[in-house]
C-alpha positions in Angstrom: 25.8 12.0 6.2 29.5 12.9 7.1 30.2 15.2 4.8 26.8 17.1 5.2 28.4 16.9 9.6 31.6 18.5 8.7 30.4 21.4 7.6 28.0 21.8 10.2 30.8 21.5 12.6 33.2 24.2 10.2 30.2 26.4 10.8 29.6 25.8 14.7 32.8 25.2 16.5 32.1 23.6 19.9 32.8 25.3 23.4 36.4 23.7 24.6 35.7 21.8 27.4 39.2 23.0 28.6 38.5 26.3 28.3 38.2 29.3 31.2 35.0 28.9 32.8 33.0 32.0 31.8 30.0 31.3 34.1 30.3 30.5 37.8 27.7 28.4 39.5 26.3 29.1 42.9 23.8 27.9 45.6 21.1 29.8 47.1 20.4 30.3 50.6 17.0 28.9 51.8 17.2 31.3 54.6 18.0 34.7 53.1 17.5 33.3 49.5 20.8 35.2 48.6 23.2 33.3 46.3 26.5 31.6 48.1 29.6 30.9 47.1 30.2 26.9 46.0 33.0 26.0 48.7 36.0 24.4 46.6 36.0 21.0 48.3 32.7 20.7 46.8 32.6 22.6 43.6 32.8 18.6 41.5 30.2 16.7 44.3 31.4 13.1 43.8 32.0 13.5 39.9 35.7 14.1 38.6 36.8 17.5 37.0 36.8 17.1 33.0 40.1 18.5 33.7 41.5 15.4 33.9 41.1 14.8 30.4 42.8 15.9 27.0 40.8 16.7 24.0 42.4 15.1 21.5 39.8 16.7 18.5 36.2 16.9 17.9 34.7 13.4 16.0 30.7 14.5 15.6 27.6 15.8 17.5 24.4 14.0 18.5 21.1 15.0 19.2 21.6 16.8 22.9 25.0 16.9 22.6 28.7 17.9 21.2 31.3 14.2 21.4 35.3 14.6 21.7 37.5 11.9 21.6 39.7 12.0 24.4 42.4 10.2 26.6 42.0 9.9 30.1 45.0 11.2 31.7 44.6 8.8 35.1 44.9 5.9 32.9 45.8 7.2 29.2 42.6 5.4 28.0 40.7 6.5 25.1 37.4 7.6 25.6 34.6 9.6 23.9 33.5 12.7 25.7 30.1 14.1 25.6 29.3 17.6 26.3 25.5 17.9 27.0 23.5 20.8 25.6 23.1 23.6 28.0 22.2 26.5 26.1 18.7 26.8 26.7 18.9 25.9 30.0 18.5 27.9 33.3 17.3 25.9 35.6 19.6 22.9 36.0 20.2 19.4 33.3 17.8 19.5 30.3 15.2 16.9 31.1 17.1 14.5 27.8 20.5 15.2 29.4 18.7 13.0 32.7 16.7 10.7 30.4 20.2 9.9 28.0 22.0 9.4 31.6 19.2 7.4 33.0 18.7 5.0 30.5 22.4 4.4 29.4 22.9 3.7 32.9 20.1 1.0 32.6 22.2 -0.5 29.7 24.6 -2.9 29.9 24.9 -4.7 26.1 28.2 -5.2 24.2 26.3 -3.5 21.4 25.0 -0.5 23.4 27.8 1.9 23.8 28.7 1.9 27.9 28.2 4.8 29.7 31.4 5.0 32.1 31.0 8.2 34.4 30.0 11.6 34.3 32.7 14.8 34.6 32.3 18.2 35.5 33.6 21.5 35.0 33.2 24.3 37.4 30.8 26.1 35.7 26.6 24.3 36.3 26.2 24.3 32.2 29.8 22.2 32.1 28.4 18.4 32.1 30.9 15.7 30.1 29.5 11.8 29.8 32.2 9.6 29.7 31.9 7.1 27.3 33.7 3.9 25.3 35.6 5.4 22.4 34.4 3.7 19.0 36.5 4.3 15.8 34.0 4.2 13.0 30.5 5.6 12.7 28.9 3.8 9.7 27.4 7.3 8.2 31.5 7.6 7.1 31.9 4.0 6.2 29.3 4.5 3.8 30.1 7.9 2.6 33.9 6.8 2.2 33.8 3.4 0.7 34.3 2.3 -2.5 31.6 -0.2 -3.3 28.7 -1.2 -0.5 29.4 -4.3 2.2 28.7 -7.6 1.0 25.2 -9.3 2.3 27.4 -11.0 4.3 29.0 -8.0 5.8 25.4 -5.9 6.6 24.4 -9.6 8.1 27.0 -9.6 10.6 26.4 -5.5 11.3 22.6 -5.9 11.5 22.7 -9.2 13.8 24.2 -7.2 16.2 22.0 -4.2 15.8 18.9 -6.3 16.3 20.3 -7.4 19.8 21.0 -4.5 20.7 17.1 -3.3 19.8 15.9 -6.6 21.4 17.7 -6.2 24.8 16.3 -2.0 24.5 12.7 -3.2 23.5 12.5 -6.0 26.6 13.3 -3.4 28.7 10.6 -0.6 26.9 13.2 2.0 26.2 12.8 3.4 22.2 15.7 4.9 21.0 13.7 7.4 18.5 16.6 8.3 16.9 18.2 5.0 14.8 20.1 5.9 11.8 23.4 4.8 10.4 25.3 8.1 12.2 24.2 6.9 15.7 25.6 3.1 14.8 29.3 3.1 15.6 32.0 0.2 14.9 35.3 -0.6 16.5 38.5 -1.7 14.8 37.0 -5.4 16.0 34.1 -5.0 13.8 31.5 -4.7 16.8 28.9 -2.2 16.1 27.6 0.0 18.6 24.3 1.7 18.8 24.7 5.3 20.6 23.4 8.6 21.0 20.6 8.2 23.3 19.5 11.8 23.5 15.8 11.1 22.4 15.6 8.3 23.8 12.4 7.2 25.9 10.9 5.0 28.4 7.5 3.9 27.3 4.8 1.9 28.5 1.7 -0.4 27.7 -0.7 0.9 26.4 1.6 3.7 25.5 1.0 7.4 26.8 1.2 10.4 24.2 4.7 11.4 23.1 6.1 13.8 20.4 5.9 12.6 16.8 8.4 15.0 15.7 11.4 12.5 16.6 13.4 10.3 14.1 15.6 11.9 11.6 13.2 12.2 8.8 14.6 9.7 6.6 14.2 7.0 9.0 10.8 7.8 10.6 8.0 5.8 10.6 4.6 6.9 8.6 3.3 6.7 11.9 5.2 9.7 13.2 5.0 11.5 10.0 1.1 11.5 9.8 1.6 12.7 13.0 0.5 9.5 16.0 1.4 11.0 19.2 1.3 7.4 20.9 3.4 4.9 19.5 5.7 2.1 20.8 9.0 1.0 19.7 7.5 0.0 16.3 9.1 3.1 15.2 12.6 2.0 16.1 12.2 -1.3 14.0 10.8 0.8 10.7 14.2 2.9 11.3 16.2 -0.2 11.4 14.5 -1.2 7.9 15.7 1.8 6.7 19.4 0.5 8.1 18.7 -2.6 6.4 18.1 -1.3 2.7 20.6 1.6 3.4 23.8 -1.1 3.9 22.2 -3.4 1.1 22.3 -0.6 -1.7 24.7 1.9 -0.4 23.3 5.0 0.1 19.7 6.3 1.4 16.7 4.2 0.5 14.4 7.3 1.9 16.1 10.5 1.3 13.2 12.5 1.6 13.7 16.9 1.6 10.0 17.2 3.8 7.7 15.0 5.4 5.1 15.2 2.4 8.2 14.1 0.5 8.9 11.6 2.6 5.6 10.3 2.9 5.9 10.2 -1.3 8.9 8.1 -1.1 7.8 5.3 1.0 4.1 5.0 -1.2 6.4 4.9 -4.2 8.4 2.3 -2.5 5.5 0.2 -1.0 2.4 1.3 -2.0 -0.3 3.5 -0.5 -1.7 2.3 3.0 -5.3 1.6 3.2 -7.6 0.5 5.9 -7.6 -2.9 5.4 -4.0 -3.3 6.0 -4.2 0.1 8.6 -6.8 0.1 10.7 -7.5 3.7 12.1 -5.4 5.0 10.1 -7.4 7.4 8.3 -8.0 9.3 11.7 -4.2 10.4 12.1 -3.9 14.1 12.3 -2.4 14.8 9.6 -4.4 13.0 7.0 -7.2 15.9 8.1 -5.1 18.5 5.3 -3.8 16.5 3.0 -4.6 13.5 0.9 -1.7 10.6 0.2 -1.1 9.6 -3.6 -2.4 5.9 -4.6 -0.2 3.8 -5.7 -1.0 0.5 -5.7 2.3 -1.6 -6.3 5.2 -3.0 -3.7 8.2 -1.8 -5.8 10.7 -4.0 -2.8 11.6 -6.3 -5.3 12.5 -4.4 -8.1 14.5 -1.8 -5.9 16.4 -5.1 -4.3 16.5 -7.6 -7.0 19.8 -9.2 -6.3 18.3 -10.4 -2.6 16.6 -13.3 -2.2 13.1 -14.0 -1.1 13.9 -14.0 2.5 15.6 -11.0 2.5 12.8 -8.9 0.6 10.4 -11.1 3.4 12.4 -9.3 6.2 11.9 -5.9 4.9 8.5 -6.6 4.1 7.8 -7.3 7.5 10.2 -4.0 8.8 8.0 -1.9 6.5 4.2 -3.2 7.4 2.3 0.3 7.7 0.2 -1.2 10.9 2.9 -0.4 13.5 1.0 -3.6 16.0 1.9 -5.9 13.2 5.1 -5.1 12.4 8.2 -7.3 13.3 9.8 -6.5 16.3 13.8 -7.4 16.9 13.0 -10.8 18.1 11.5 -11.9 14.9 13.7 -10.6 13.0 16.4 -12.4 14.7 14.8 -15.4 14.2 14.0 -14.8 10.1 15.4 -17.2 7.4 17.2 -14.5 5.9 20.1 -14.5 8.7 20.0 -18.8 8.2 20.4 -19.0 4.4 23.6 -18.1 2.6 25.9 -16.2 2.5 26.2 -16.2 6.1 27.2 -13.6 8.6 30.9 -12.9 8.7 32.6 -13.0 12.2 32.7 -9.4 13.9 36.7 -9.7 13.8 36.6 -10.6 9.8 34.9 -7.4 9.3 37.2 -5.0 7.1 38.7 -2.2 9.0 38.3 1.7 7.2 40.7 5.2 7.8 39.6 6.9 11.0 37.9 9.8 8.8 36.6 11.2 12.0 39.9 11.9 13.7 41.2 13.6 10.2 41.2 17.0 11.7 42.7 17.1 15.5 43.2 20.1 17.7 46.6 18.3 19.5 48.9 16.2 18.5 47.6 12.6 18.6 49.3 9.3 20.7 51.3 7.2 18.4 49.7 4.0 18.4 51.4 0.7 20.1 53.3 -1.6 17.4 51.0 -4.5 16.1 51.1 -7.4 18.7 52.3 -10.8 17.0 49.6 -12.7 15.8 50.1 -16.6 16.3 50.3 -18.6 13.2 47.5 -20.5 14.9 44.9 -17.2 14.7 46.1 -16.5 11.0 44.7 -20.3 9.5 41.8 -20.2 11.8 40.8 -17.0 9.7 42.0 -18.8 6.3 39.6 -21.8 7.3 36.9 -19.6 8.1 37.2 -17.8 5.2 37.2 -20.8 2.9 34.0 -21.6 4.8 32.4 -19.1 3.7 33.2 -18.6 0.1 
């Protein structure tokens, strides 16, 4: 969570992507295989220098990377910055830094965070994505409100969530890495799902892959008895995770270990077996150890202020057989998003502090006065609040 970030970011202070460059790239000849000096006119190809942008401070860090916010000097935009992870690198862009590139390229969803450009610096391990600036991550929402959202609330956040995850899935891409960190939300109340550094394409029937992915508390048992083919099943048991998480308020997994984690869900939903699993007894790593039996589904005494079709919903997020569970299109179309209360408007959402921007390394814009609002817009949002109390 947030707090658990900031002092992992006290710890490791990021590279400043204005700093001097402390490690020159250069070609090599083909001829004499002798290294040559990068001509100026070409040192940034067809990419713009990160030059032209200010760091305003440092907001978080993702799977493969370090993000800034920052303002676009051409333009005086807002934007997030991206710094991709170099440091093990030697022989050009890690392999994720291409894949994260790749597939954000591929996306173009209002609840997929937009991949604008990509900067350079004049050094080969100085690679910036430019990105749409978001204000909120829900990590610190969560860790910074008061009391949880209201149903209606983690309706309207998870609606837009399962689009997102619908318009990923049609197109086989699995994010692998879904928690409430990577889900960002504008000042408009639109949520955003980002940080594609694990990301992958997959296919059908799906090739081998490494089960190691998904922050622990949102992986699938899948991945933690250790399948090294799975689809984007695993994405959808993340987004259960979501679900419960924004229901309750905190994390409905928190697991310290995979055993541990493992522990949690059987206490939550009972132990698998193969009548509701089949195969699953072959997994690897049910050849060391043994799971605990327990019997019950403990859903509805862990949610017993949500109705039947909300419990139904996570039922189906947390079917053990991966083939069976609901995928983002069914969900979309469950009775829980029907019944009442219903899903708030994005713009109705409440707004939070900017916890993120707290600490800033310049001095930050002043932001433009508040536009006037027509009287018209002010008892549209009266009426539609009425409507839904």
């Amino acid at each position: 969570m947030s707090s658990r970030k900031s002092n992992e970011l006290e710890a490791n202070p990021a590279p400043d992507p204005q700093a001097p460059i402390t490690r020159k790239g250069f070609l090599m000849s083909l001829n004499t295989g002798q290294p040559l000096a990068i001509p100026d006119c070409n040192v940034y190809g067809s990419c713009r220098p990160v030059a032209e942008f200010e760091k305003l401070n440092r907001v978080g860090e993702g799977s493969y990377g370090i993000v800034y916010r920052a303002r676009d000097t051409r333009n005086n935009e807002i934007v997030a910055l991206k710094k991709v992870r170099m440091d093990q690198e030697k022989d050009g862009l890690p392999v994720s830094g291409l894949r994260e590139i790749m597939i954000l390229k591929q996306c173009k969803h209002e609840n997929i965070v937009q991949l604008r450009e990509v900067v350079v610096g004049k050094s080969l391990d100085s690679i910036f994505l430019v990105m749409d600036f978001c204000e909120q991550d829900l990590a610190s929402v969560l860790d910074n409100m008061p009391q949880p959202f209201t149903e209606s609330e983690v309706k309207c956040i998870t609606l837009q969530v399962l689009r997102a995850l619908k318009y990923m899935h049609a197109r086989y891409i699995i994010h692998r890495d879904l928690k409430v960190s990577n889900l960002l939300m504008t000042d408009k109340g639109c949520i955003k799902v980002a940080d594609f550094g694990l990301a992958r394409l997959y296919c059908n029937p799906p090739k081998p892959m490494t089960p190691q992915m998904v922050t622990l508390w949102y992986r699938a048992p899948e991945l933690l008895l250790g399948s090294r083919t799975y689809t984007a099943a695993v994405d959808m048991w993340a987004f259960g995770c979501i679900l419960g998480e924004l229901l309750i308020g905190k994390p409905l997994l928190p697991g310290n270990s995979e055993i541990a984690q493992l522990d949690l869900i059987i206490e939550l939903l009972g132990a698998p077996s193969k009548s509701i699993w089949p195969g699953f007894t072959e997994l690897p790593a049910l050849q060391n150890f043994t799971l605990s039996q327990q019997p019950y589904n403990n859903l509805k005494s862990k949610f017993q202020a949500l109705r039947p079709a909300g419990r139904g919903l996570l039922n189906l997020l947390f079917i053990y057989n991966p083939s069976t569970r609901a995928t983002a299109e069914e969900c979309l179309n469950s009775k829980y998003f029907v019944e009442p209360p219903q899903a708030c408007d994005p713009r109705m959402m409440p707004t939070f502090p900017q916890h993120r921007n707290s600490l800033t390394t310049n001095a930050q814009p002043q932001p433009p006065p508040p536009a006037e609002i027509p009287i018209s817009d002010l008892l549209n949002v009266f009426i539609k609040r009425q409507r839904l109390d």
